[in-house]
N, C-alpha and C positions, 0 to 999 in steps of 0.2 A: 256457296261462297259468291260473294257481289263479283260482279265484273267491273272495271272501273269504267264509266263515261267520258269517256275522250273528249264527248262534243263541250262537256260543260267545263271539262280541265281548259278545253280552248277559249274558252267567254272570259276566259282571267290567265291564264299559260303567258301571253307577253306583258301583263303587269309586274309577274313573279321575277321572266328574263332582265326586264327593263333596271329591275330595283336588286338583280343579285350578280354580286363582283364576280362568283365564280363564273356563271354564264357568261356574263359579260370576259372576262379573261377566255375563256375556250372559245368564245365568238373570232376577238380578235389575232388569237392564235391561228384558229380557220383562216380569216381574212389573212394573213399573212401568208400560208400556203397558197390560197388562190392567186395573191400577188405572182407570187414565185412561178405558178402554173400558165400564169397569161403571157410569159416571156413564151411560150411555145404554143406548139397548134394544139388545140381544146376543143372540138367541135362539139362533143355530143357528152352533159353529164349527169349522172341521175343522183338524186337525193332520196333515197328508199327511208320511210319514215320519215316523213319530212313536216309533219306538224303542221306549225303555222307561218312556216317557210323564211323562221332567219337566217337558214344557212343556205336553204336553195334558194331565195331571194338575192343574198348577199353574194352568190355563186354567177345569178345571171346579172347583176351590176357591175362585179369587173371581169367575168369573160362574157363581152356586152355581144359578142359577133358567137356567141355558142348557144347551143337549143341545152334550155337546163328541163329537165323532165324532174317534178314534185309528184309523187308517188306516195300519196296519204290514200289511205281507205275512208277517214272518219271526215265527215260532210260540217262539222263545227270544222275543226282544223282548216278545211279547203278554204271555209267562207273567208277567215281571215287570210288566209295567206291571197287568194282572187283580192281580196278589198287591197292588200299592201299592194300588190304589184298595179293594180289600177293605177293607186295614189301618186306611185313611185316611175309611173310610165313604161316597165317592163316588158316588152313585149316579143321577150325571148324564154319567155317562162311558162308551161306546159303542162297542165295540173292531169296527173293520170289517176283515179279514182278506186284502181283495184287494189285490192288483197295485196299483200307484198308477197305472199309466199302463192299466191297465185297468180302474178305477173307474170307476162312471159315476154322476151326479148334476143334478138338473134344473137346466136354469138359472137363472140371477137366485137360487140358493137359500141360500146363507152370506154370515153378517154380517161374516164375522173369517175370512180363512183362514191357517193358519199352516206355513210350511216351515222347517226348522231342520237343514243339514246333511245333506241329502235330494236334494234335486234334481239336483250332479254327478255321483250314481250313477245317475241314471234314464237311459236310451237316446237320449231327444229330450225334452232338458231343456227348450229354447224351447218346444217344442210343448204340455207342460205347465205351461207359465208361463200360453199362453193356455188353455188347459181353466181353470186355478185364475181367469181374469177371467171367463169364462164363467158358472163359479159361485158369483162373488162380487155381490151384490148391487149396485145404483146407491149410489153413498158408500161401500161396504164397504169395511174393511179389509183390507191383508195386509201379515202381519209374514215377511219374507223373507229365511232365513241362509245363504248358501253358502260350503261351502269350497273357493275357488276357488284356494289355491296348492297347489305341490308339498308334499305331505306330506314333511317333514324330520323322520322317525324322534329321531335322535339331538339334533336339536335341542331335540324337547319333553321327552325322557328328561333332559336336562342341566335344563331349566327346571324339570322335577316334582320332582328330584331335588334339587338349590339349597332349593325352597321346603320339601319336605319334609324335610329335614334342619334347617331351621331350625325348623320348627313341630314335629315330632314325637321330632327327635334320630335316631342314623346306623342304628342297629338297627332302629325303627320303620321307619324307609325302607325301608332292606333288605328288610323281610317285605314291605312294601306290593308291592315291584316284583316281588319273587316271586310274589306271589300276582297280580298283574297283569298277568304274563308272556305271558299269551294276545294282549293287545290289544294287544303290538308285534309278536309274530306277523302280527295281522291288519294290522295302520296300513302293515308292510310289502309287503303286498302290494296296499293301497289306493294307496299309492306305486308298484306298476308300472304299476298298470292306468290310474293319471293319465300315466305316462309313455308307453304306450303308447295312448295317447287313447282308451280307452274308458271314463273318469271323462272327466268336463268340467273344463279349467280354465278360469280368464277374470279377467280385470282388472277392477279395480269398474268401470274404464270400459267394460268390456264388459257386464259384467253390467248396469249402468246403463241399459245399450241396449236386451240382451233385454229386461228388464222392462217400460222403455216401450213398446216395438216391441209386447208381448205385450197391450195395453192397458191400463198401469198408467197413475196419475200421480204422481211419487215427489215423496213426501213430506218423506223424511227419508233421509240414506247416512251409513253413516260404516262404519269400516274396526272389528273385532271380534276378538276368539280370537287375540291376539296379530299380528294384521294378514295372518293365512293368510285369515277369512273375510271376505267381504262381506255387510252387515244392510242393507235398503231396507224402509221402512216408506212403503206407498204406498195411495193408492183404488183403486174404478174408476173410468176414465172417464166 
C-alpha cells in the first residue's frame, strides 16, 4: 500500500487551507484560545505535527515573548513553514525535524502543547497522547484536533467546489482544483490507509477516552472540520 508524500501534500496543503471555511473556522477558533492563553505566562509550547506551521506560526505571533517549538519530520512541510516565519519576521519559532513518536523532551516542560490533525497518522496514537501529558506542565494546556472519520474524497471536493464557485466564480475554481490536484491524490490514499487501519479512526467518544485514560482532564469537546474531526481542549492532571 502507497504511503502518502507529505512533501508534495505541502507544495499545495496552504492553497487547500487558504480556500477552505472549515480550516479557516478551526484556525480562528485556535486563534481565540491563544488569545485567552496570552493573558498568562506561556513560555515554552510545542506544536507536534505541525505541518506547514499555521498553527505553530499563529501560536508564536501572539505568544510573541514564548519559544514555540514546530515539530514536523517531513522536509516539504519545514520548507514552508521556515519561508512563512522568515516573511512574517518570527523569530520565536523553532523547527525540530524529528519523528514525533521519537522526540524526546523533559518532563513537566510545556506550557501549551498543541496537536492539529497529527496524531491518526502516528503508529500508537494513545501512547503519544500520554508522552504529550508527560510533557505538559501541572495546569498546562493542550489543544487537541484529530481527524478521526473516514476520509470522503468527493464529499469535500463537492463542499470546496459549491463554496468556491460561489466566492470566486466557475473558472477561478476550475484553476484552483487543478492546481490542487495533488492533494486528492494524497486525501486518497489517507483514505486506504484509514480503511485499512493503519490511520486511527475513533468516535469523539473514543477519542474522549484516550485523552482522559492518557492523563488529560477535558476541558472543552466539540465536533470541528465539518464533523470528520474531533477538538478537546483539556489540562493535566
Amino acid at each position: 500500500m502507497k504511503a502518502v508524500n507529505w512533501s508534495a501534500y505541502a507544495r499545495q496543503y496552504d492553497l487547500m487551507a487558504e480556500n477552505n471555511p472549515a480550516y479557516q473556522e478551526l484556525l480562528k477558533l485556535y486563534t481565540d484560545i491563544l488569545k485567552s492563553c496570552a493573558a498568562s505566562k506561556v513560555d515554552l509550547v510545542l506544536d507536534a505535527g505541525a505541518g506547514t506551521g499555521n498553527f505553530s506560526l499563529r501560536a508564536a505571533e501572539i505568544l510573541s515573548e514564548s519559544r514555540v517549538t514546530h515539530l514536523e519530520p517531513d522536509s516539504g512541510m519545514n520548507l514552508c513553514a521556515r519561508d512563512k516565519a522568515q516573511a512574517n519576521h518570527l523569530n520565536n519559532l523553532f523547527v525540530d525535524e524529528r519523528k514525533i513518536e521519537g522526540a524526546e523532551f523533559p518532563d513537566e516542560h510545556f506550557d501549551l502543547i498543541v496537536s492539529v490533525h497529527a496524531l491518526y497518522t502516528m503508529p500508537k496514537p494513545q501512547e503519544q497522547l500520554r508522552r504529550f501529558a508527560a510533557w505538559l506542565r501541572p495546569s498546562g494546556q493542550a489543544f487537541l484536533c484529530d481527524f478521526g472519520r473516514l476520509m470522503d474524497v468527493a464529499d469535500w471536493r463537492s463542499y470546496l467546489f459549491q463554496h468556491l464557485r460561489q466566492k470566486s466564480g466557475l473558472l477561478n475554481t476550475l484553476n484552483l482544483f487543478w492546481r490542487g490536484r495533488e492533494l486528492a491524490r494524497q486525501n486518497k490514499i489517507v483514505a486506504a490507509l484509514q480503511k485499512s487501519g493503519k490511520y486511527w479512526l475513533h468516535t469523539p467518544e473514543e477519542f474522549h477516552a484516550a485523552v482522559e485514560t492518557a492523563g488529560f482532564q477535558i476541558v472543552r469537546q466539540e465536533l470541528v472540520y465539518r464533523g470528520y474531526s474531533d477538538l478537546i481542549i483539556a489540562k493535566k492532571l
